[in-house]
C-alpha positions in Angstrom: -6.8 67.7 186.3 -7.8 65.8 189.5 -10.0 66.4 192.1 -9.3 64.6 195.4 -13.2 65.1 197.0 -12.7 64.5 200.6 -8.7 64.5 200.6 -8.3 64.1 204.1 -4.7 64.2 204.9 -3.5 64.2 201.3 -2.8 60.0 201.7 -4.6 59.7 198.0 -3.2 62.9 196.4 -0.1 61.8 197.2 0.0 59.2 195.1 -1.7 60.8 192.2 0.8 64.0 192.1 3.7 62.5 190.4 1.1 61.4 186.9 -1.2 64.9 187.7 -2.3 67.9 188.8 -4.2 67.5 191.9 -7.1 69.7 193.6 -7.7 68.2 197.1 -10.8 69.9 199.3 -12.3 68.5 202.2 -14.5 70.0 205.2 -12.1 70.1 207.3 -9.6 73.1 208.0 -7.4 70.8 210.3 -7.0 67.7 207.5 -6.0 70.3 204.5 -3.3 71.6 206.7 -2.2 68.1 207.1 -2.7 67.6 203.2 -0.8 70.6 202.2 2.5 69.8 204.8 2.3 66.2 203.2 2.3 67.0 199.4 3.6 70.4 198.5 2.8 69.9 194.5 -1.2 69.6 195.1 -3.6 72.5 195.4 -5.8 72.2 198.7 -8.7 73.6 199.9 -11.4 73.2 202.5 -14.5 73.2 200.4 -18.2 71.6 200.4 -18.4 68.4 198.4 -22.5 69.4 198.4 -21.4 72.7 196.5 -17.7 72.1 194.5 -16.1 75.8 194.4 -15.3 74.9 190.4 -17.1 75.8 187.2 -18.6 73.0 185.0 -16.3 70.2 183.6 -13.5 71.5 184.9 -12.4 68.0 186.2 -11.2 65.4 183.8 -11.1 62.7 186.6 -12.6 62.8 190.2 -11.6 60.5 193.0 -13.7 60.1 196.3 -12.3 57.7 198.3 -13.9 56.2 202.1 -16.2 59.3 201.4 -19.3 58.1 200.3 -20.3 55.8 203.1 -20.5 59.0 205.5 -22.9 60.7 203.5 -26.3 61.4 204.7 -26.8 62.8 200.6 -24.7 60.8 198.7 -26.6 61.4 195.6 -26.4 65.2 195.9 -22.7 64.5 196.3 -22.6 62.6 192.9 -24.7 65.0 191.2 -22.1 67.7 192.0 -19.2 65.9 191.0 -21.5 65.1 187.8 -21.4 69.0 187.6 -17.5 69.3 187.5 -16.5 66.6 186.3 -15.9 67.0 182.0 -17.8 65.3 180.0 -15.4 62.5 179.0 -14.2 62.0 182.3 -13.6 59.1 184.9 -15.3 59.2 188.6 -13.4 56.9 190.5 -14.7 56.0 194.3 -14.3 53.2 196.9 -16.5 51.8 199.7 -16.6 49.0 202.8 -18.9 46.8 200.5 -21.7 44.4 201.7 -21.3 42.5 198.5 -18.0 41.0 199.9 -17.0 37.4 199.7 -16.7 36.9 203.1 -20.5 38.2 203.9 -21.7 36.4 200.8 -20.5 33.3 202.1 -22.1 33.5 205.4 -25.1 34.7 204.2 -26.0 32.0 201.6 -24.6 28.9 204.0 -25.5 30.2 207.7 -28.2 33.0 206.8 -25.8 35.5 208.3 -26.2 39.3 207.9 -23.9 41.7 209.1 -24.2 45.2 209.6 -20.0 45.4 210.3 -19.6 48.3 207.5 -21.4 50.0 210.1 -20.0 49.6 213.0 -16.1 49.7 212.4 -16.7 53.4 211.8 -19.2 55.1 213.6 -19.8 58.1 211.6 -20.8 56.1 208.2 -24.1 56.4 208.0 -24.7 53.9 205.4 -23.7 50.2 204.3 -23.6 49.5 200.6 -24.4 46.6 198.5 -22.8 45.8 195.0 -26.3 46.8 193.7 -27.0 49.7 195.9 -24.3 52.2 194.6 -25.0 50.7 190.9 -28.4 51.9 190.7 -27.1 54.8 193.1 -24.4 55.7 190.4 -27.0 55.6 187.6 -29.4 57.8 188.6 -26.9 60.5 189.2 -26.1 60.1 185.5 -23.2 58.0 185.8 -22.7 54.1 184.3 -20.4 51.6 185.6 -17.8 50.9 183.6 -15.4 48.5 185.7 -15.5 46.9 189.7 -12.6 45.6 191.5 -12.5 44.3 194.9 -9.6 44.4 197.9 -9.0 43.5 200.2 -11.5 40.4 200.3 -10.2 39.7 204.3 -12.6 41.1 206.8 -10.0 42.9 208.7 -12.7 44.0 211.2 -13.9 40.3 212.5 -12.1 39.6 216.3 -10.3 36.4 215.1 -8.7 37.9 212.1 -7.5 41.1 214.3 -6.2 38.8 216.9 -4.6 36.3 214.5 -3.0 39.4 212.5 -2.4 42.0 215.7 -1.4 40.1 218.3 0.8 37.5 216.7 2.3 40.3 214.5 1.4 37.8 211.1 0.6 40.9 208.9 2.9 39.7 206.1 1.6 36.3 205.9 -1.9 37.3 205.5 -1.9 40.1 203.6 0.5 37.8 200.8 -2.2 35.4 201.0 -5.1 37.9 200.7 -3.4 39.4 197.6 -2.9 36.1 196.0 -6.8 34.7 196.8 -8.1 38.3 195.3 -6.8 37.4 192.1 -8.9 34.7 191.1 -11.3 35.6 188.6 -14.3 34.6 190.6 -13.9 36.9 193.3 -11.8 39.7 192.1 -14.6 42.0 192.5 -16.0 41.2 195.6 -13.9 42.5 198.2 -14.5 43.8 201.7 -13.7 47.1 200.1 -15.1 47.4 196.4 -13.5 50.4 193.9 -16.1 51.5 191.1 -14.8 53.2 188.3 -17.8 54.6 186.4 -18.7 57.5 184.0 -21.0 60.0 182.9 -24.1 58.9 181.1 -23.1 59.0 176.8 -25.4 61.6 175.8 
């Protein structure tokens, strides 16, 4: 079984459904209505990712996707899911990532720091590194078994959005930033990065 933690409308769950069983809960009354109209084979439930409403290891996998960048107590958070989650099981969670190709680049040839993981939503409270959630992951017992990267474009910078909104040139650079984030070197180092991790082996 799968918890969705932080569901929002269901956009995840929906494509879990068809290989699971799905528990969706999120905060918000008005977003589980919009999850349970948008996948009728998923369990929702507006619930308190600080305090899971599910008994120990009840989880075999746990996804929290865009979740843990607006979290004042993200450890808390990942403590809890530690709770529920079984003890062989997979956390899987993304996250606008300062460890990004992009931001590496500027920072090592220009000195360049930006803060844009910030900014482009206002209510995350915090901008991770590579390293950050690593050590952030481990001390709420989990290791880090695998990190992938995607997209590695900066979607957020002004030339990008005009190039790809205004001249309507989605296609073309989305093709090209899925052929770039295959190369080896970079894979991982995305403006979004996806951790799959585990608990600690005991």
């Amino acid at each position: 079984m799968v918890l969705d933690a932080g569901c929002g409308d269901g956009i995840q769950a929906e494509k879990i459904v068809s290989l699971h069983q799905v528990v969706g809960i999120d905060i918000s009354a008005t977003r589980i209505k919009r999850a349970k109209k948008r996948v009728k084979r998923a369990d929702f439930l507006v619930g308190d990712i600080f305090a899971i409403p599910f008994e120990e290891n009840a989880f075999s996998t746990v996804v929290m996707l865009a979740v843990i960048e607006h979290l004042k107590e993200p450890q808390k958070a990942l403590r809890e899911i530690h709770r529920v989650l079984a003890d062989d099981g997979f956390l899987v969670l993304d996250f606008p990532s300062k460890s990004n190709f992009i931001d590496i680049l500027l920072l090592k040839l220009f000195g360049i720091e930006s803060d844009w993981g910030l900014y482009i939503d206002r209510s995350h409270v915090f901008f991770y590194d590579m390293e950050q959630m690593k050590r952030l992951l481990y001390q709420s017992g989990f290791d880090v078994i695998d990190i992938q990267g995607g997209p590695w474009i900066r979607w957020d910078l002004p030339f990008i959005s005009k190039f790809v909104w205004k001249r309507k040139r989605w296609p073309l650079l989305e093709a090209f930033d899925l052929s770039f984030g295959k190369l080896p070197l970079i894979r991982k180092y995305g403006a979004v990065q996806i951790f799959l991790a585990r608990k600690h082996e005991r």
